[in-house]
N, C-alpha and C positions, 0 to 999 in steps of 0.2 A: 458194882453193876450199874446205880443209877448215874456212876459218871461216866462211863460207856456211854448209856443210853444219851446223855446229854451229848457226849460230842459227836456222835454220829448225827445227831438233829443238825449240829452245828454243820456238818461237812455236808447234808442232802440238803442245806439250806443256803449255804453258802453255791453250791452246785448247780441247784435251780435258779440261781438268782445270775450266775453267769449264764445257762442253759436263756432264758428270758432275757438278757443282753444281746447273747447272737440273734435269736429269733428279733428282735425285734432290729435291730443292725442291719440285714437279712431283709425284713420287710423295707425300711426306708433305702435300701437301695433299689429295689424291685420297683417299688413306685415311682422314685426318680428317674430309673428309667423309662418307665411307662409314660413318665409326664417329657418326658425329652424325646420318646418317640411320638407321643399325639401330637408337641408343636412341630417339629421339624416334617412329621411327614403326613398325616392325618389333616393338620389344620391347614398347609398350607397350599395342599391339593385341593381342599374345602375354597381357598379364601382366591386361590387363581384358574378359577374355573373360567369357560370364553364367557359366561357374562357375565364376571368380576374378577377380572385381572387386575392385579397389581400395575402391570406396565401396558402403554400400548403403543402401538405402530404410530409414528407420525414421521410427516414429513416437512423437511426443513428446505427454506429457498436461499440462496445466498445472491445477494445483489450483487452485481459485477461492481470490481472497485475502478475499475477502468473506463472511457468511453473512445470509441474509434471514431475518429472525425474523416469526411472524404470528399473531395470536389474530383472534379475529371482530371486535375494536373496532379494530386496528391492524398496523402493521408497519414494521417499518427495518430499516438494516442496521446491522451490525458486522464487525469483524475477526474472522476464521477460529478467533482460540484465545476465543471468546467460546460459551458455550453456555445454552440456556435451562435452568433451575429448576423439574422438575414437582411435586416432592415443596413444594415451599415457595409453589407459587402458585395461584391459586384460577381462579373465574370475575370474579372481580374486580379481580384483584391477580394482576402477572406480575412473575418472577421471573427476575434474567440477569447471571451473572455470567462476568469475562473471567481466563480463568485464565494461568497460564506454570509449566509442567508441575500441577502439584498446588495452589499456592500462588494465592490469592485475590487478583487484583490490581485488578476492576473490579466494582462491583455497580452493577444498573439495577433499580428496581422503577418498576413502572408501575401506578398504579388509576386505576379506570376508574368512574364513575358513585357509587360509595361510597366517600372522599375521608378516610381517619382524620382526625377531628378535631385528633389531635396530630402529626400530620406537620410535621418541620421541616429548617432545614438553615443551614448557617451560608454559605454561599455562596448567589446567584440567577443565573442563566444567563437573562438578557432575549432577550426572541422576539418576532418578528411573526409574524399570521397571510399564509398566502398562498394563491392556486389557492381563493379564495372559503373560507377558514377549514380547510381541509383540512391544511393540511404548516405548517410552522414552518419562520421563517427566522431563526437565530439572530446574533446583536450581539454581544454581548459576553457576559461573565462578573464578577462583582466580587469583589472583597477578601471577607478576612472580615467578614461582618455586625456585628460590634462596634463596627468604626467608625462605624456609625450610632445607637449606645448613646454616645456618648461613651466609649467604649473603657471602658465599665463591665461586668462582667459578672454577669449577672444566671443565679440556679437556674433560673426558669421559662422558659419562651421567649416570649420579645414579639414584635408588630406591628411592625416598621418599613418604611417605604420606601425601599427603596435597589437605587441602579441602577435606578432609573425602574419599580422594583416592590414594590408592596405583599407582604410575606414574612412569615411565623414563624420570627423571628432565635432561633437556639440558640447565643447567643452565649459558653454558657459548651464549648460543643462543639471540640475540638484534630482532629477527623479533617477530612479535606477533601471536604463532603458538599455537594451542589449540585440547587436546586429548579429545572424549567425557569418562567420567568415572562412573561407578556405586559406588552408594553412600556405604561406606564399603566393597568393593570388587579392584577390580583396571581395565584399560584401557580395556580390552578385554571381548567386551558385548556378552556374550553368551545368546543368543536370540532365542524363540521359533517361528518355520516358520508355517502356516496357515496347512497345511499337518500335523503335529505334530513333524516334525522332528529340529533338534539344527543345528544352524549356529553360529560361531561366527563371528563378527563385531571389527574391529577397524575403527574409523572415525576421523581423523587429518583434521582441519581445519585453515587454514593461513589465515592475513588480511594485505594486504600490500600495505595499505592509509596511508595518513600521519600520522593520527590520528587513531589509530585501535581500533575498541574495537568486541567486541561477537554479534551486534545485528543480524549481518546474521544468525550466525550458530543457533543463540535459534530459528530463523524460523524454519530453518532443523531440529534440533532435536526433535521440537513440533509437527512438521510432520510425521517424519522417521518411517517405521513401516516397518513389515518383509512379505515376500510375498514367 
């Protein structure tokens, strides 16, 4: 009998002791949830109420990365660090150069009807007309003009054709200076104005970076249109 009585002790204590495992198994899930519902929904209706939100409304400006330039015969665009020339430009001749801080990186001159006779450039930027003579649609760009000298360089500037335009080669010229030109015709875009009447245009553009090349001016002339 008292080995009876012993292992029955054993089995109601063994029993209770699992019975006290669930209960308490039981509680720590009860609480975890409790504690999973007071952050997720309790605290964070507490913490984003309207006088203490988490996030708030604002507003954002975005500076134009482009600027529209315009005289009475035309207009294009450019890049933002680009600014017009009033002191240097007339009613004839406009003036636009693209800076980075102080320092001179892009020059545009444009005339308009009165065309210097010595205007020259040692590079041709080829163009079509498009939109019935209005806008320019530019091709390409060439080498220096001397390789159409036979790589001769000459003091005065000559005539040649190159890159499918008749030009004034300054082929003894080392800066990287570029005429826009009609493809088969030469330098002087005679161009039809919105009113129906004829302007002409010469557009000389310079790049005087270390490294030069055309991607400003094809912005310009993909823009350029007659007004």
């Amino acid at each position: 009998m008292k080995y009876n009585n012993h292992l029955n002790y054993r089995k109601r204590r063994s029993f209770l002791i699992k019975v006290r495992l669930v209960l308490l198994l039981l509680f720590v899930v009860i609480c975890a949830g409790a504690l999973m519902f007071y952050l997720k929904y309790v605290r964070e209706e507490n913490v984003n109420t309207p006088d203490k939100t988490t996030s708030e409304a604002t507003v954002s400006v975005v500076a134009p990365s482009i600027n529209i330039f315009k005289s009475p015969f035309f207009q294009f665009q450019a890049p933002n660090n680009w600014v017009e020339v009033p002191n240097e430009s007339t009613a004839t001749k406009y003036v636009y150069r693209g800076l980075r801080s102080s320092l001179i990186e892009h020059e545009l001159v444009v005339y308009v009807n009165q065309i210097p006779a010595n205007i020259s450039a040692n590079r041709v930027y080829s163009t079509l007309f498009k939109n019935d003579n209005t806008e320019l649609d530019p091709i390409t760009v060439s080498d220096h003009c001397i390789k159409a000298t036979n790589n001769v360089s000459t003091m005065e500037d000559k005539e040649v054709t190159f890159n499918g335009v008749k030009m004034p080669c300054n082929s003894d010229s080392r800066n990287f200076t570029v005429l826009a030109g009609l493809q088969g015709d030469d330098t002087t875009l005679n161009m039809i104005r919105p009113d129906g009447t004829t302007a002409s245009y010469a557009i000389l553009y310079t790049n005087l970076r270390a490294v030069p090349d055309a991607t400003e001016m094809k912005k310009i002339i993909e823009t350029f249109q007659t007004r």
